[in-house]
PDB file of N, CA, C and O in Angstrom:
ATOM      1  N   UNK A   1      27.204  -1.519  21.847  1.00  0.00           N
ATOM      2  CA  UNK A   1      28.590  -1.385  22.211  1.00  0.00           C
ATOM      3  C   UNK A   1      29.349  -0.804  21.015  1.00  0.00           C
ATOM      4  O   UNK A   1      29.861  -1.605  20.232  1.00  0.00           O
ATOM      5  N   UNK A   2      29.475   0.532  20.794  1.00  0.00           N
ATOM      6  CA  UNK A   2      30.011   1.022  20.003  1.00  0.00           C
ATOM      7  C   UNK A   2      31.780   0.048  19.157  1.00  0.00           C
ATOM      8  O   UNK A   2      32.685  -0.514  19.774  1.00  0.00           O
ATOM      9  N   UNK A   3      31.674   0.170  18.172  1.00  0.00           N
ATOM     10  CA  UNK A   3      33.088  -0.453  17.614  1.00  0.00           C
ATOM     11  C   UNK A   3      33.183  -1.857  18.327  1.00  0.00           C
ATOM     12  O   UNK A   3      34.293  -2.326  18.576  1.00  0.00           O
ATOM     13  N   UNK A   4      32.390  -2.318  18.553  1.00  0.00           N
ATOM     14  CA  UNK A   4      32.307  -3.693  19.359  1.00  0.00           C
ATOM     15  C   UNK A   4      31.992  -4.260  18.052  1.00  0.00           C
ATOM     16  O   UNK A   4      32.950  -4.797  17.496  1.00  0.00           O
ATOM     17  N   UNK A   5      30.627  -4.274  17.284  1.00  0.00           N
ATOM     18  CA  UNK A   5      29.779  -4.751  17.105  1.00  0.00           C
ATOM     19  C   UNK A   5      29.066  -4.216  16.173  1.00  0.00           C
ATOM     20  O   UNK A   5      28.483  -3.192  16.529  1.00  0.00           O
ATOM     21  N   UNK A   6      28.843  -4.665  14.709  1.00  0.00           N
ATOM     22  CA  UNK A   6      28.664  -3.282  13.121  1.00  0.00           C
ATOM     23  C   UNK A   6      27.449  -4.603  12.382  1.00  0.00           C
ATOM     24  O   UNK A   6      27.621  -5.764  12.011  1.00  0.00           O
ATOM     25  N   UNK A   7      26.303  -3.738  12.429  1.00  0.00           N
ATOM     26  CA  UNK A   7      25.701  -4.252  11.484  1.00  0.00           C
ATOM     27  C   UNK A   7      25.563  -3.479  10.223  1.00  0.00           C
ATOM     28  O   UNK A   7      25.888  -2.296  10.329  1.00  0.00           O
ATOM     29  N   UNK A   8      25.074  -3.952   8.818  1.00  0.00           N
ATOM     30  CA  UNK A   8      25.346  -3.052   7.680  1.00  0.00           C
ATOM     31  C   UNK A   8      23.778  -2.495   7.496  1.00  0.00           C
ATOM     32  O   UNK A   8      23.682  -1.395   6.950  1.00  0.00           O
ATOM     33  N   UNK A   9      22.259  -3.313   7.998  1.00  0.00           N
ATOM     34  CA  UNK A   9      21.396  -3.266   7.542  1.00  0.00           C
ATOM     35  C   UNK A   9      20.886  -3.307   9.175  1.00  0.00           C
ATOM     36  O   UNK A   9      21.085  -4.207   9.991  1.00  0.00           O
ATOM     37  N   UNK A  10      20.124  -1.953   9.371  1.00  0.00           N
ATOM     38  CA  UNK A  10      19.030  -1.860  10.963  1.00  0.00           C
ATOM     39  C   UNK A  10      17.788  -1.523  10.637  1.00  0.00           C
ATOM     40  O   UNK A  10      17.567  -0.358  10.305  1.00  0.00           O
ATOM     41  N   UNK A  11      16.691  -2.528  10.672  1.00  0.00           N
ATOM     42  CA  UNK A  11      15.865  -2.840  10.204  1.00  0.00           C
ATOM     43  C   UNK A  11      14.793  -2.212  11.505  1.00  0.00           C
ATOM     44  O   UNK A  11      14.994  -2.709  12.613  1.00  0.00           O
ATOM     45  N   UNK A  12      13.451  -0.932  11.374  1.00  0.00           N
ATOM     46  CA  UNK A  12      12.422  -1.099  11.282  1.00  0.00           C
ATOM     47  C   UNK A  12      11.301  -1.896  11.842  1.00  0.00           C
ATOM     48  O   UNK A  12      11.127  -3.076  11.540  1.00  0.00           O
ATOM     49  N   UNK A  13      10.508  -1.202  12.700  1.00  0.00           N
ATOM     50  CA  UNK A  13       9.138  -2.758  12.324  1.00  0.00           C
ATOM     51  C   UNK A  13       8.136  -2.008  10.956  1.00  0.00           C
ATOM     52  O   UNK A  13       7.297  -2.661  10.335  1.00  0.00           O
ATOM     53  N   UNK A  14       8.422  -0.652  10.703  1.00  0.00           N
ATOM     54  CA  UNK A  14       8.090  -0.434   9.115  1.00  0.00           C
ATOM     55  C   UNK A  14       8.507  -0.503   8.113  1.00  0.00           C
ATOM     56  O   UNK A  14       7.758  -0.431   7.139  1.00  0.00           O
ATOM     57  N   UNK A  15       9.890  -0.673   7.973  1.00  0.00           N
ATOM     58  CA  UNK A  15      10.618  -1.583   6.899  1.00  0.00           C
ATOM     59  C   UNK A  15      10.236  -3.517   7.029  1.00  0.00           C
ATOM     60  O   UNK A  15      10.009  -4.156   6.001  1.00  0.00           O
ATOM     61  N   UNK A  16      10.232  -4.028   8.088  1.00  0.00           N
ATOM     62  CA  UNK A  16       9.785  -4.831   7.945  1.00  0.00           C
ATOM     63  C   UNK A  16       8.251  -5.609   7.054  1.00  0.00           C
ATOM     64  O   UNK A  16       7.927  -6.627   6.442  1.00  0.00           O
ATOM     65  N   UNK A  17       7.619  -4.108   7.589  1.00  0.00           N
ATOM     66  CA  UNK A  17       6.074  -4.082   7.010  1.00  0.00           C
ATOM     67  C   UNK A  17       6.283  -4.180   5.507  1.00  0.00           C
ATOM     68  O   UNK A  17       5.702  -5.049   4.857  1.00  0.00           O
ATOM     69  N   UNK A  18       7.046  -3.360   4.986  1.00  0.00           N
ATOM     70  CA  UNK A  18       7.241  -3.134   3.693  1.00  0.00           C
ATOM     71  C   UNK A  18       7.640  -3.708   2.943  1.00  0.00           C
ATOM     72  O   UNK A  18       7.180  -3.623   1.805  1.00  0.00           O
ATOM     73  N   UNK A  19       9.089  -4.886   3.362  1.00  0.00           N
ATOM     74  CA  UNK A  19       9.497  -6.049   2.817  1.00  0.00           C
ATOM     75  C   UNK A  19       8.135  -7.168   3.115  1.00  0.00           C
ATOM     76  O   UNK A  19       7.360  -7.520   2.226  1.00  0.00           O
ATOM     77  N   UNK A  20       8.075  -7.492   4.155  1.00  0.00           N
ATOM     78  CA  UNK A  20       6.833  -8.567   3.670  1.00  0.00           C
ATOM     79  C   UNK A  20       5.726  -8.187   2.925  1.00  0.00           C
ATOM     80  O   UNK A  20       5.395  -9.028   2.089  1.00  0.00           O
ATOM     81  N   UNK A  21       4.982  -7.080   2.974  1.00  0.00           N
ATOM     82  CA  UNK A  21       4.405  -6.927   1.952  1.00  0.00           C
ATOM     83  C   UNK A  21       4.767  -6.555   0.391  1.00  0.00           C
ATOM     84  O   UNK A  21       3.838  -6.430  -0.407  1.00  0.00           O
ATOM     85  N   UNK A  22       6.054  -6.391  -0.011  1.00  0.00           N
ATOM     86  CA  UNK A  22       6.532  -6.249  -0.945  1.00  0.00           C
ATOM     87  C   UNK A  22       7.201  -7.458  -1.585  1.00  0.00           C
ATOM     88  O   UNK A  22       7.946  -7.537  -2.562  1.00  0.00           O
ATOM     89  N   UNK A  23       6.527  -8.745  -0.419  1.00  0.00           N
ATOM     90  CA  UNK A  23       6.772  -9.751  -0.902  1.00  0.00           C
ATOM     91  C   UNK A  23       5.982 -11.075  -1.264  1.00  0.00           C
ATOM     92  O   UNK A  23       6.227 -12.258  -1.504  1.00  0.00           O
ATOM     93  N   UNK A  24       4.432  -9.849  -1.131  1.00  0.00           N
ATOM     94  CA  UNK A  24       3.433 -10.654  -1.152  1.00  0.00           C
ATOM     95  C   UNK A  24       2.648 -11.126  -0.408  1.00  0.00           C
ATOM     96  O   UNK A  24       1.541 -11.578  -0.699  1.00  0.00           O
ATOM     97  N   UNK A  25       3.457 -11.029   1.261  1.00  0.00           N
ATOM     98  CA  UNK A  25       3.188 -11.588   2.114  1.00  0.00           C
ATOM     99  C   UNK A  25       1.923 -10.852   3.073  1.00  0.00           C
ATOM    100  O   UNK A  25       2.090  -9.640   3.207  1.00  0.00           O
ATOM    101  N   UNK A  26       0.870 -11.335   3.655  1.00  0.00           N
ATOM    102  CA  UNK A  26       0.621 -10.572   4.845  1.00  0.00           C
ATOM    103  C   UNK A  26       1.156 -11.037   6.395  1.00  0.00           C
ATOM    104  O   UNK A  26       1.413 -12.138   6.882  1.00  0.00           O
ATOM    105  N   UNK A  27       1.193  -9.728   6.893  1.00  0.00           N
ATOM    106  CA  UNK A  27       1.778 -10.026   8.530  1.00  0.00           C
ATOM    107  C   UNK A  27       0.987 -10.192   9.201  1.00  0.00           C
ATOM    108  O   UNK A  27       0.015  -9.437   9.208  1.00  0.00           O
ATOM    109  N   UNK A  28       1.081 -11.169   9.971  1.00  0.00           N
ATOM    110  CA  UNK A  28       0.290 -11.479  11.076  1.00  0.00           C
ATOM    111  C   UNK A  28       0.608 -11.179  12.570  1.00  0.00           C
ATOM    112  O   UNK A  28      -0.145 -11.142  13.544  1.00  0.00           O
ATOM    113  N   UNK A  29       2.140 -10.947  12.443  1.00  0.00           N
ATOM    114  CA  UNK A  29       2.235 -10.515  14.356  1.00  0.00           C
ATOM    115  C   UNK A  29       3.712 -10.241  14.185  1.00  0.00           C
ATOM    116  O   UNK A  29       4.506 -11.134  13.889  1.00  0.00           O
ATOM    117  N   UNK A  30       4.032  -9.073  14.367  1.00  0.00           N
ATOM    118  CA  UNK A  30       5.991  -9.126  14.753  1.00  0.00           C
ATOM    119  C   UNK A  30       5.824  -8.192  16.352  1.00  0.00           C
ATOM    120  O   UNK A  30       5.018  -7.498  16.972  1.00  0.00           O
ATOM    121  N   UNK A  31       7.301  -8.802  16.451  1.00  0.00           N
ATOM    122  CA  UNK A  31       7.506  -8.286  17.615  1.00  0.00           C
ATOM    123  C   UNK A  31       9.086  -7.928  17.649  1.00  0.00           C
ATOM    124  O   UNK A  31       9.809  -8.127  16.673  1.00  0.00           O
ATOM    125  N   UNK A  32       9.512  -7.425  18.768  1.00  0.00           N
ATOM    126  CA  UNK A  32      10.906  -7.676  18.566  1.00  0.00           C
ATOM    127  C   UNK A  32      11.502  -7.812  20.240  1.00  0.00           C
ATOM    128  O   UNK A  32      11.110  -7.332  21.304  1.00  0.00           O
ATOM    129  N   UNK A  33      12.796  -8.840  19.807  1.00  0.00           N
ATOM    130  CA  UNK A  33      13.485  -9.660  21.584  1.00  0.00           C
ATOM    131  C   UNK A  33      15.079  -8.689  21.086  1.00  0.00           C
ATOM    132  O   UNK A  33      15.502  -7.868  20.273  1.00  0.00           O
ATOM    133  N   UNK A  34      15.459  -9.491  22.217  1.00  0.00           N
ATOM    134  CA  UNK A  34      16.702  -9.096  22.546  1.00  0.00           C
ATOM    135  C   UNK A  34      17.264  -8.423  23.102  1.00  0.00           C
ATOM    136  O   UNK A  34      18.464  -8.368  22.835  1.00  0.00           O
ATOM    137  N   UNK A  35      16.848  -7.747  23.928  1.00  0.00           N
ATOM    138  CA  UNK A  35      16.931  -6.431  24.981  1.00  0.00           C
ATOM    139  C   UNK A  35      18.873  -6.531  25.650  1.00  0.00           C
ATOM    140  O   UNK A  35      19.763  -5.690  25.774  1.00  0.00           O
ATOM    141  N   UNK A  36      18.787  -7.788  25.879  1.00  0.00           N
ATOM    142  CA  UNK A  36      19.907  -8.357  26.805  1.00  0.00           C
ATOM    143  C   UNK A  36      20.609  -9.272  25.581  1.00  0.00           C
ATOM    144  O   UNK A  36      20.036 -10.273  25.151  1.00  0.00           O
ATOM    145  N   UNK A  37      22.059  -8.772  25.006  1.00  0.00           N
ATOM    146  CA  UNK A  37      22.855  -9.357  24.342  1.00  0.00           C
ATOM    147  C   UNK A  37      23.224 -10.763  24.313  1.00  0.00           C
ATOM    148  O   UNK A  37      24.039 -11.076  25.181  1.00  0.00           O
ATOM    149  N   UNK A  38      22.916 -11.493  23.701  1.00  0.00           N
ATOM    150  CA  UNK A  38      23.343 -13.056  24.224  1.00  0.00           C
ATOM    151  C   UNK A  38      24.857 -13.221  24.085  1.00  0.00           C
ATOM    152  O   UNK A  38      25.566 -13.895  24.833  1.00  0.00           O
ATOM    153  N   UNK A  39      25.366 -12.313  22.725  1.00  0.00           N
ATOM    154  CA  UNK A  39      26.556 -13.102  22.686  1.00  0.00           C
ATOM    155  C   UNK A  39      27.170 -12.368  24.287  1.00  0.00           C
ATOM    156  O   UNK A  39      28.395 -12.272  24.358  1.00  0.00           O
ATOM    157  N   UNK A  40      26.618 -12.037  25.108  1.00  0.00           N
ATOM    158  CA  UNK A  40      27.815 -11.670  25.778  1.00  0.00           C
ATOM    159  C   UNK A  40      27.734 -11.957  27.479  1.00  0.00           C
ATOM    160  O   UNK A  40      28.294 -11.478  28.466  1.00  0.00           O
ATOM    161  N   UNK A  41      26.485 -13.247  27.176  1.00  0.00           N
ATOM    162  CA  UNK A  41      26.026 -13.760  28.062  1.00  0.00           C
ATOM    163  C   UNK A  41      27.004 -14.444  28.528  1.00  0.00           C
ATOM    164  O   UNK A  41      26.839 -14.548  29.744  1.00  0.00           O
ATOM    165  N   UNK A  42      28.342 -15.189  28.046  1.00  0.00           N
ATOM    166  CA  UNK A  42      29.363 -16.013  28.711  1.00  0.00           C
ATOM    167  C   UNK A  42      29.791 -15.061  29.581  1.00  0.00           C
ATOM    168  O   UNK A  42      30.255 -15.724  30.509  1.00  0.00           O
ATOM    169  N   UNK A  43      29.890 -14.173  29.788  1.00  0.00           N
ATOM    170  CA  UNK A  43      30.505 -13.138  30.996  1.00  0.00           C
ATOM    171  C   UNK A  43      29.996 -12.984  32.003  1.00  0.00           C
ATOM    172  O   UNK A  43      30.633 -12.864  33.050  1.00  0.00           O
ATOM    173  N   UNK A  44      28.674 -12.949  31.922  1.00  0.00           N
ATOM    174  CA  UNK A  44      27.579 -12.283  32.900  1.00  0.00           C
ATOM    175  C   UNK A  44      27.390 -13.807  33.755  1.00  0.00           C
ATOM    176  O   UNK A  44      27.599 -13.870  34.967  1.00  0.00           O
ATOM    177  N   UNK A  45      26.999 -14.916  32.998  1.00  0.00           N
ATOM    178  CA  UNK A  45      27.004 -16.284  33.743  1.00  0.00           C
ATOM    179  C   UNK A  45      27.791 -17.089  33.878  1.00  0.00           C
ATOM    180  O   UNK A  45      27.341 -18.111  34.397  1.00  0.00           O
ATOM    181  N   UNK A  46      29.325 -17.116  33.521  1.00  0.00           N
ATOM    182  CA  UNK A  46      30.389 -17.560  33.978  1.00  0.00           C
ATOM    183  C   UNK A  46      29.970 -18.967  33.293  1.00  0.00           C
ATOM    184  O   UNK A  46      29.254 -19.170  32.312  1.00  0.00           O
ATOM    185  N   UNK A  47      30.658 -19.874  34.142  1.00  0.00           N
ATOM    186  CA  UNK A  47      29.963 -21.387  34.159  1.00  0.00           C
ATOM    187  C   UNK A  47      28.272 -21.992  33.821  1.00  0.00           C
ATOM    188  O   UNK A  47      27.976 -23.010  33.194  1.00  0.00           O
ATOM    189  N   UNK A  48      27.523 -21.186  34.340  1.00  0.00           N
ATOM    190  CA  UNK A  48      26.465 -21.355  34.297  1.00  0.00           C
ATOM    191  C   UNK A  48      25.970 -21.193  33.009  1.00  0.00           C
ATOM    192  O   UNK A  48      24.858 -21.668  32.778  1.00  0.00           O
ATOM    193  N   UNK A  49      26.504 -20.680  32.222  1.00  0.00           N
ATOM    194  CA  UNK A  49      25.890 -19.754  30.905  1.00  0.00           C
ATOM    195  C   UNK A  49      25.115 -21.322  30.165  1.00  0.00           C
ATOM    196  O   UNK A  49      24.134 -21.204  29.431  1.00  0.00           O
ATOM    197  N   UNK A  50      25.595 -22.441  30.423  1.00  0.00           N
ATOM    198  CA  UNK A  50      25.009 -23.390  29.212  1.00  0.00           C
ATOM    199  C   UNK A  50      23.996 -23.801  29.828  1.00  0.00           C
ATOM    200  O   UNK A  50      22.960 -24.014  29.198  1.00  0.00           O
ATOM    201  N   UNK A  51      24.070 -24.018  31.275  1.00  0.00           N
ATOM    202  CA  UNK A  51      22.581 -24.287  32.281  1.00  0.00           C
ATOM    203  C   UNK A  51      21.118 -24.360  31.474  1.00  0.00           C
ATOM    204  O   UNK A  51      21.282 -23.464  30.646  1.00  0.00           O
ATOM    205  N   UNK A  52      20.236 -24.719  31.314  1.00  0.00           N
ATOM    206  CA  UNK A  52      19.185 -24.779  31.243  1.00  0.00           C
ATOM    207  C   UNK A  52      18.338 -23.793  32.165  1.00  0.00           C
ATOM    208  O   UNK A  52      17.794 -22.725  31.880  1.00  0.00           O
ATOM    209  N   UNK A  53      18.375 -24.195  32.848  1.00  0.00           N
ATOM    210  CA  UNK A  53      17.903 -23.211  34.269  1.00  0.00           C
ATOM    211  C   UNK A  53      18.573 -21.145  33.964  1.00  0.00           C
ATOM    212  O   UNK A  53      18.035 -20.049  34.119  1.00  0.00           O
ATOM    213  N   UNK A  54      19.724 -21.539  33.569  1.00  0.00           N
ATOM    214  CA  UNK A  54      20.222 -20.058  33.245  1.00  0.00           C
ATOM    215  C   UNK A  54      19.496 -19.724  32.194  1.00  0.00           C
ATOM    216  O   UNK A  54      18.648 -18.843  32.336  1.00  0.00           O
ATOM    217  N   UNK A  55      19.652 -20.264  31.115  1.00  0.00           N
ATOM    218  CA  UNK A  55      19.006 -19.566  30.094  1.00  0.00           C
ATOM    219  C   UNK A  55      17.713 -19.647  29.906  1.00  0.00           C
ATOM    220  O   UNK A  55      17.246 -19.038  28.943  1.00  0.00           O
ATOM    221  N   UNK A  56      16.885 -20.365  30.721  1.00  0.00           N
ATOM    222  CA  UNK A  56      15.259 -19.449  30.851  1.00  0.00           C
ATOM    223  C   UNK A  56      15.060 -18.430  31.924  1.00  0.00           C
ATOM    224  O   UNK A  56      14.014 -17.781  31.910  1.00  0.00           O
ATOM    225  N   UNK A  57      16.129 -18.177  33.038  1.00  0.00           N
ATOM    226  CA  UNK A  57      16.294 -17.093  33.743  1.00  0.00           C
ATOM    227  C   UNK A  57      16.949 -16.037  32.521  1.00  0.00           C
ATOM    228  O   UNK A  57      16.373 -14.949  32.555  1.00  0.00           O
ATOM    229  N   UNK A  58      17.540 -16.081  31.934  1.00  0.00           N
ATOM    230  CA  UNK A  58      17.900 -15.182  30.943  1.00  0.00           C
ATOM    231  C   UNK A  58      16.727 -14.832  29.763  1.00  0.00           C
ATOM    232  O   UNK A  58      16.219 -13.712  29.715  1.00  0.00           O
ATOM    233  N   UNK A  59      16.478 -15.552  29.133  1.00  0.00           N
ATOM    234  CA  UNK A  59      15.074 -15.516  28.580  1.00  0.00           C
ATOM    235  C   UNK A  59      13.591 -14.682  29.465  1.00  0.00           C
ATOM    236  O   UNK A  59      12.877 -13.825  28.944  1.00  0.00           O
ATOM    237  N   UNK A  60      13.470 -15.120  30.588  1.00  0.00           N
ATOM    238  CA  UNK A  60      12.649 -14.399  31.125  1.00  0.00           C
ATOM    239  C   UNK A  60      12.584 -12.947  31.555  1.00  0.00           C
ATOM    240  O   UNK A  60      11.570 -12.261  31.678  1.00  0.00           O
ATOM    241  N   UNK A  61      14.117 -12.525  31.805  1.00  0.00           N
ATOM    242  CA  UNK A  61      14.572 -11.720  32.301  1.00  0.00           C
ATOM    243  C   UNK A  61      14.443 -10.466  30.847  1.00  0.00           C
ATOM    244  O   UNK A  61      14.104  -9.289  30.974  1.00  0.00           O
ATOM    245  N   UNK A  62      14.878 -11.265  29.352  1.00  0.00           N
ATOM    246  CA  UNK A  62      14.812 -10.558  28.088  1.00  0.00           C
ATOM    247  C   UNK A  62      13.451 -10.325  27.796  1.00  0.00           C
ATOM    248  O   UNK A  62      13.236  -9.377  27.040  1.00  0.00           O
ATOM    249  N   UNK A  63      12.147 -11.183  28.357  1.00  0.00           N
ATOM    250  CA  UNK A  63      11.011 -10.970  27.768  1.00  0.00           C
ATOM    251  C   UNK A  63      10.707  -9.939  28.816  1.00  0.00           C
ATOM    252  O   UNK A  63      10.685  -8.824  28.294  1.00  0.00           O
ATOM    253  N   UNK A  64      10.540  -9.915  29.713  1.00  0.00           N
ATOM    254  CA  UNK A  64      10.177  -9.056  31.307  1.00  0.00           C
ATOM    255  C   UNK A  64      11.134  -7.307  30.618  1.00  0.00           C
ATOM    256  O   UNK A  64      11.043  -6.397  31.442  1.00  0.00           O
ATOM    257  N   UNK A  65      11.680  -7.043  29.706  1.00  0.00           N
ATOM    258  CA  UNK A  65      12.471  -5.839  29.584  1.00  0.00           C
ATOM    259  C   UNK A  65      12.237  -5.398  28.051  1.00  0.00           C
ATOM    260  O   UNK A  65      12.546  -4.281  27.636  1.00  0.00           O
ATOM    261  N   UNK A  66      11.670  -6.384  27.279  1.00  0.00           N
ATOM    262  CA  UNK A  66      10.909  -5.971  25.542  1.00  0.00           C
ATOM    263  C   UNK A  66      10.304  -4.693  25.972  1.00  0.00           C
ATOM    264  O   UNK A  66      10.702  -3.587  25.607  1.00  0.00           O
ATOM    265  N   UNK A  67       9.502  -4.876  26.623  1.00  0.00           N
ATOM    266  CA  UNK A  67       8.292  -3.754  26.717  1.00  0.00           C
ATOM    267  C   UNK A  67       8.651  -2.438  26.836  1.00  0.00           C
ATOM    268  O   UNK A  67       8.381  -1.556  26.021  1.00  0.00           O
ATOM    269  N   UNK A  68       9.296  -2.306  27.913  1.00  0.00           N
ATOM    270  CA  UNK A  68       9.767  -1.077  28.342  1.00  0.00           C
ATOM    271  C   UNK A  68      11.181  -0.531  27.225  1.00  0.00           C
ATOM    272  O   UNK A  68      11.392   0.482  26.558  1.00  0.00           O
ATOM    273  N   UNK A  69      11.673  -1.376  27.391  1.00  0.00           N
ATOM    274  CA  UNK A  69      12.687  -1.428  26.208  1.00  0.00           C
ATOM    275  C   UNK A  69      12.877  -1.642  24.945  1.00  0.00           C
ATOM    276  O   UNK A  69      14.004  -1.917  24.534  1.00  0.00           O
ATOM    277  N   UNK A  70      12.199  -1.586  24.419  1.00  0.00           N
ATOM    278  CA  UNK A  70      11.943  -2.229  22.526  1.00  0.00           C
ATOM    279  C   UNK A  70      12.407  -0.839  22.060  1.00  0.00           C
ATOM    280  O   UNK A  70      12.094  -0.623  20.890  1.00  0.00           O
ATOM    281  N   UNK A  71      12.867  -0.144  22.481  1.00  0.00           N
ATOM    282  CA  UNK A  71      13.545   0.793  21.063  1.00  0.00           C
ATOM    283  C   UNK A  71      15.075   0.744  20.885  1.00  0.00           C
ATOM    284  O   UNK A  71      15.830   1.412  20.179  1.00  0.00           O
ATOM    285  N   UNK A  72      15.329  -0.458  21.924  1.00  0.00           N
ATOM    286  CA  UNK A  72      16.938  -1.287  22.047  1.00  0.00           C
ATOM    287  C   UNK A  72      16.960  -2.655  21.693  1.00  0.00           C
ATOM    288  O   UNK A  72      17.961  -3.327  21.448  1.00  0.00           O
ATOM    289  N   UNK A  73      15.588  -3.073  21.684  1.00  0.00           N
ATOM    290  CA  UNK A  73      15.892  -4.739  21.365  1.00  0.00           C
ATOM    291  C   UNK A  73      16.411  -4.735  19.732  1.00  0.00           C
ATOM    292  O   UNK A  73      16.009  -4.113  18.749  1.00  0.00           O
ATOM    293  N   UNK A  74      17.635  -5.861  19.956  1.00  0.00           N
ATOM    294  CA  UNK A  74      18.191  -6.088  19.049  1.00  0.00           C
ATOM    295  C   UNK A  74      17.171  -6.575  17.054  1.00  0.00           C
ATOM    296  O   UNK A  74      17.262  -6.034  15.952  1.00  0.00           O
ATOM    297  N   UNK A  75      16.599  -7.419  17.404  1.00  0.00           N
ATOM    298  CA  UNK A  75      15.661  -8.533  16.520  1.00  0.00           C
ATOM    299  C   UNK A  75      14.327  -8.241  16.459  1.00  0.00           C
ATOM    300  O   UNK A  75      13.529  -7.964  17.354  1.00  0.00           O
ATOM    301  N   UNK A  76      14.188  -8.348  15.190  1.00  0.00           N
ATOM    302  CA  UNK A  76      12.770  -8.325  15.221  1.00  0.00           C
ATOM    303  C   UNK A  76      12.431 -10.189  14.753  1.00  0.00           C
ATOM    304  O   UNK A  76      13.185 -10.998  14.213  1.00  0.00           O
ATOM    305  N   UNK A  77      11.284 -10.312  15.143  1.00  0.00           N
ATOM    306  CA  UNK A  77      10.377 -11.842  15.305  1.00  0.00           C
ATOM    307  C   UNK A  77       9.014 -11.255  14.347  1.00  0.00           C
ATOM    308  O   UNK A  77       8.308 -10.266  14.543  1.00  0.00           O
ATOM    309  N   UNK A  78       8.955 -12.472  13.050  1.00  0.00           N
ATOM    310  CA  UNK A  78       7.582 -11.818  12.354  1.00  0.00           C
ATOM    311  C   UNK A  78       7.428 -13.167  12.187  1.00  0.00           C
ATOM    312  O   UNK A  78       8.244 -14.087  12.235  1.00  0.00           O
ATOM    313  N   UNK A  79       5.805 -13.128  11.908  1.00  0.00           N
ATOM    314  CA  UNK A  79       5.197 -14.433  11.155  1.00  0.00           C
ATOM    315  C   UNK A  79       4.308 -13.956  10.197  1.00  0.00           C
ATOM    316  O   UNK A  79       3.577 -13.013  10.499  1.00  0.00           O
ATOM    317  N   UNK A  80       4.264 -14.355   9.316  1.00  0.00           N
ATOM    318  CA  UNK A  80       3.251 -13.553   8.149  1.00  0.00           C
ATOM    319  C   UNK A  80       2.817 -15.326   6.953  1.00  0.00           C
ATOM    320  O   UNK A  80       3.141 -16.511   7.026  1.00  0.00           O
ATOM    321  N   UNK A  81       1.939 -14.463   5.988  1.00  0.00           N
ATOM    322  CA  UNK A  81       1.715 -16.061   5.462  1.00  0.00           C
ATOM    323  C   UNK A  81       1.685 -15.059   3.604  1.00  0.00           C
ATOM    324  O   UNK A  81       2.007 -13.936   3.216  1.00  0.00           O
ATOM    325  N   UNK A  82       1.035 -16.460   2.903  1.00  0.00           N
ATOM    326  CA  UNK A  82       1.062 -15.791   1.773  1.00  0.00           C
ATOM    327  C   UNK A  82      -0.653 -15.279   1.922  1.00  0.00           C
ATOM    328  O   UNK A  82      -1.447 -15.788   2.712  1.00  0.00           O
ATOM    329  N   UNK A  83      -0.973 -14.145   0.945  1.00  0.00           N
ATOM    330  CA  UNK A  83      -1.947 -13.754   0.770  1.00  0.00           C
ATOM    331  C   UNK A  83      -3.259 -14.278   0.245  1.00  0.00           C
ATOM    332  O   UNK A  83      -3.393 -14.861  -0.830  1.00  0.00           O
ATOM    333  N   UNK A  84      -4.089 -14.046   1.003  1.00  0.00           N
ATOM    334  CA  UNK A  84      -5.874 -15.318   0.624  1.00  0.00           C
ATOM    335  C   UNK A  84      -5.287 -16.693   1.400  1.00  0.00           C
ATOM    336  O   UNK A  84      -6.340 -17.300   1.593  1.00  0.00           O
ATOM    337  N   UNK A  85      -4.160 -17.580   1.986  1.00  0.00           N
ATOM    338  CA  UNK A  85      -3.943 -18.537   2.542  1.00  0.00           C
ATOM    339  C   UNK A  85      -5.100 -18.441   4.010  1.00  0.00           C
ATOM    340  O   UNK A  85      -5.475 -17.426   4.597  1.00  0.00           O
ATOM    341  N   UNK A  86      -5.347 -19.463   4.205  1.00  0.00           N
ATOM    342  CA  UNK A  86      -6.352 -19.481   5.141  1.00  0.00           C
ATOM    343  C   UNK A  86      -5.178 -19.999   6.139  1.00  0.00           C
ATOM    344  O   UNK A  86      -4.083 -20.439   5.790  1.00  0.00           O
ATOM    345  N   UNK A  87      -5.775 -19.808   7.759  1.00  0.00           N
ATOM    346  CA  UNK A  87      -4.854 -19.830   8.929  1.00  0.00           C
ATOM    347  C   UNK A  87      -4.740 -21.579   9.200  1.00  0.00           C
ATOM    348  O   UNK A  87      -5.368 -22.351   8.475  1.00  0.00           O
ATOM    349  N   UNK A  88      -3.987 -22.002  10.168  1.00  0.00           N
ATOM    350  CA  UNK A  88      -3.959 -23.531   9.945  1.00  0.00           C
ATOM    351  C   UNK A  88      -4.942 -23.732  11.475  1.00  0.00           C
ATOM    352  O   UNK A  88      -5.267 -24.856  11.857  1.00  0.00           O
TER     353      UNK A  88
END
């Protein structure tokens, strides 16, 4: 949403690569959510928005649209560990 909404830093899943490994870290899996804006979910679900039931219909609805859509999802999601750490 143009002039809505200003981030200073738009991050990459190869900048990502680069900070965790520039931090020692290895990656083990990123991904990235957010397809569907949350903050602006009070509009779209009225009343409902705090529901339980809404927001895994909303959730499902954001994971069901990553795929096709990930060159809009907002977030990226990483897990990485430190390096030689064995997995748990």
């Amino acid at each position: 949403m143009p002039g809505k909404h200003h981030h200073l830093y738009r991050y990459t899943r190869g900048d990502v690569k680069r900070l965790v490994a520039g931090a020692g870290l290895e990656l083990l899996e990123t991904r990235r959510y957010g397809v569907i804006p949350r903050n602006n979910a009070h509009v779209l679900l009225g009343p409902a928005r705090d529901a339980a039931r809404a927001a895994s219909l909303w959730d499902a609805v954001d994971r069901a649209l990553a795929s096709p859509l990930n060159g809009i999802a907002q977030n990226h999601c990483f897990v990485a560990r430190k390096r030689g750490s064995a997995g748990l």
